[in-house]
C-alpha positions in Angstrom: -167.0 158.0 26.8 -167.0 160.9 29.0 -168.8 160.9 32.9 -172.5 161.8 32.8 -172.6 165.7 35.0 -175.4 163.9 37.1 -173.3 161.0 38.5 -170.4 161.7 41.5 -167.6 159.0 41.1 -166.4 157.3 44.2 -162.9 156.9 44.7 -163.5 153.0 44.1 -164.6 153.9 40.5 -161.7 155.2 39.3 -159.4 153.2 37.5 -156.7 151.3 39.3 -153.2 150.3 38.2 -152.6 146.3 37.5 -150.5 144.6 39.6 -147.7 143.2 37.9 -146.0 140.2 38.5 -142.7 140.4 40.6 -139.2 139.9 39.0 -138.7 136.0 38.9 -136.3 134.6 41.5 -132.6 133.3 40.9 -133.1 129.2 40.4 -130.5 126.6 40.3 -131.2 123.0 40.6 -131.6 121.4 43.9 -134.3 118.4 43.7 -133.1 115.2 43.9 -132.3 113.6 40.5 -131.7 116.7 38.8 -128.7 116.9 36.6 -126.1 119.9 36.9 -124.3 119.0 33.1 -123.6 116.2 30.7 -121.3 115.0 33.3 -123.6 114.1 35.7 -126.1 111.5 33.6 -125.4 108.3 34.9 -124.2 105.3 32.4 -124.6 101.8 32.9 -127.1 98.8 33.3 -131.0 100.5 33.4 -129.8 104.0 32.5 -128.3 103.9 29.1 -128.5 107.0 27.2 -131.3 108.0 24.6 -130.7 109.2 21.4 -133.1 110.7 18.5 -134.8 108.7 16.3 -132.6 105.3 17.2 -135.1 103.0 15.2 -133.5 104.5 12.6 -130.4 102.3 13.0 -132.8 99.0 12.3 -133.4 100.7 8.6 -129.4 101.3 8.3 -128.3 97.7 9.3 -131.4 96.1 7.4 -129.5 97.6 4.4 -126.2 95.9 4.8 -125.0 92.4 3.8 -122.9 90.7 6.2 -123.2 86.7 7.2 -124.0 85.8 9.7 -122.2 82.7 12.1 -124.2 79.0 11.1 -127.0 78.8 13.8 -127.6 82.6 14.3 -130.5 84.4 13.6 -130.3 87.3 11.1 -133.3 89.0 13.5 -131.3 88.7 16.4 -127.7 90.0 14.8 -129.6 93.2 13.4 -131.0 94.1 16.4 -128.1 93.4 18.4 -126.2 95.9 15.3 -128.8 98.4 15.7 -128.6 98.7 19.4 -125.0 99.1 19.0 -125.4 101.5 16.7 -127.9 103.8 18.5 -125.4 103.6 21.4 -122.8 105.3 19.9 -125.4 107.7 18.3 -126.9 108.7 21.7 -123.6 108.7 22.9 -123.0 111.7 20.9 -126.6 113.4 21.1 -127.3 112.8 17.5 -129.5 110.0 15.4 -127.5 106.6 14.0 -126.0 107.2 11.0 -124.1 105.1 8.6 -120.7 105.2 10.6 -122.6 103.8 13.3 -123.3 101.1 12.1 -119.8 100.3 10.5 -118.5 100.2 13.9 -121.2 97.9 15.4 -120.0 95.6 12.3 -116.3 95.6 13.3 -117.1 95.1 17.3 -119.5 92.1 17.0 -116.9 90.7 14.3 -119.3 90.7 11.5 -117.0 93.4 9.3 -115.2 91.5 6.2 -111.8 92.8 7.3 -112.1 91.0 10.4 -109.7 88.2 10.7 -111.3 84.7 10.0 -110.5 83.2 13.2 -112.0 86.1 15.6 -114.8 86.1 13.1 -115.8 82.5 14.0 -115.2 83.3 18.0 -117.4 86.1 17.9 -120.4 84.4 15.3 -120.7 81.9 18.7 -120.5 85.0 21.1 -123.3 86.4 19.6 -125.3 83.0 19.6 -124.7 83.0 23.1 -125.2 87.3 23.7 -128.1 87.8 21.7 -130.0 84.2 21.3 -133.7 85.4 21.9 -132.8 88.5 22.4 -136.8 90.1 21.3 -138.4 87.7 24.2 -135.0 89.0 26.8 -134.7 92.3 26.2 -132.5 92.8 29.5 -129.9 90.5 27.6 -129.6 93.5 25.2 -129.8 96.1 27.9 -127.1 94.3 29.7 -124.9 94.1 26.9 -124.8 97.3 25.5 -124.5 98.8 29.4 -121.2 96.4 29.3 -119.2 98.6 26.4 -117.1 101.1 27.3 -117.6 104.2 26.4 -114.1 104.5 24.7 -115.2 101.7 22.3 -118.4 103.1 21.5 -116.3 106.9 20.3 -113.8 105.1 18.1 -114.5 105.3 14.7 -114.7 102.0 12.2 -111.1 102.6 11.1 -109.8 102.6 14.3 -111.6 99.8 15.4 -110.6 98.0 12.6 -106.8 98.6 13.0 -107.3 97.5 17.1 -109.2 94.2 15.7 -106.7 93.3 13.4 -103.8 93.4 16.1 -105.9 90.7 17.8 -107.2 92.7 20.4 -110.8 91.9 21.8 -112.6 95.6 22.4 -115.7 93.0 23.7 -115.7 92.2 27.5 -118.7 90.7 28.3 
């Protein structure tokens, strides 16, 4: 709409240009607790390391036979399974898959290939690692903060070939 002949504009009236936002500033993290890269995240007891979608792993070892040591708790073994499992899946930023839970199998000696003799040690391992574990779940915490990361990146196979030369990939 054009100005009316009978009204004098001020210099206020006239239209003024937006102030725009300055350029943003160069950031890099400096707070406390911030993490520079992959490298930094802390591993251990009360840090552990979170993965997508780790309930899944309950589904994956619900869906596998295995038998369980006389005196153990099937509810306590697949938890303890799918913990392990999820480990090794957050380990590598992904959700547990089926290969996850093959090599929670082989390290709590629950795999079919592993001998009969470390089968037996480990069924009263678990009793011991994972009796109660829903009511403790620090015992679980503990537990899978006590595998090394090394054990948790091997695949089944591999685990599976260590196991069978007698060697304990366990040190808790």
């Amino acid at each position: 709409m054009g100005q009316q002949p009978n009204i004098e504009l001020e210099i206020a009236d006239l239209p003024r240009p937006s102030p725009k936002p300055d350029p943003a500033r160069a950031w890099v993290p400096g707070r406390p607790g911030e993490l520079g890269g992959p490298e930094d995240a802390q591993f251990g007891a009360g840090f552990g390391t979170t993965g997508p979608d780790s309930g899944y792993a309950l589904t994956l070892v619900k869906a596998r036979e295995f038998e369980p040591a006389d005196g153990e708790h099937r509810s306590n073994t697949d938890v303890a399974l799918a913990a392990v499992a999820s480990a090794r899946a957050a380990l590598f930023g992904r959700a547990p898959i089926g290969k996850d839970v093959d090599l929670a199998l082989v390290l709590l000696g629950l795999d079919a290939a592993t001998p009969e003799e470390m089968r037996r040690d480990m069924g009263e391992s678990r009793k011991r690692w994972f009796a109660a574990v829903s009511h403790h779940p620090g015992r679980l915490h503990g537990f899978i903060a006590s595998l090394e990361r090394e054990v948790l990146r091997l695949t089944a196979e591999e685990a599976r070939a260590r196991v069978s030369r007698g060697e304990t990939l366990i040190n808790h």
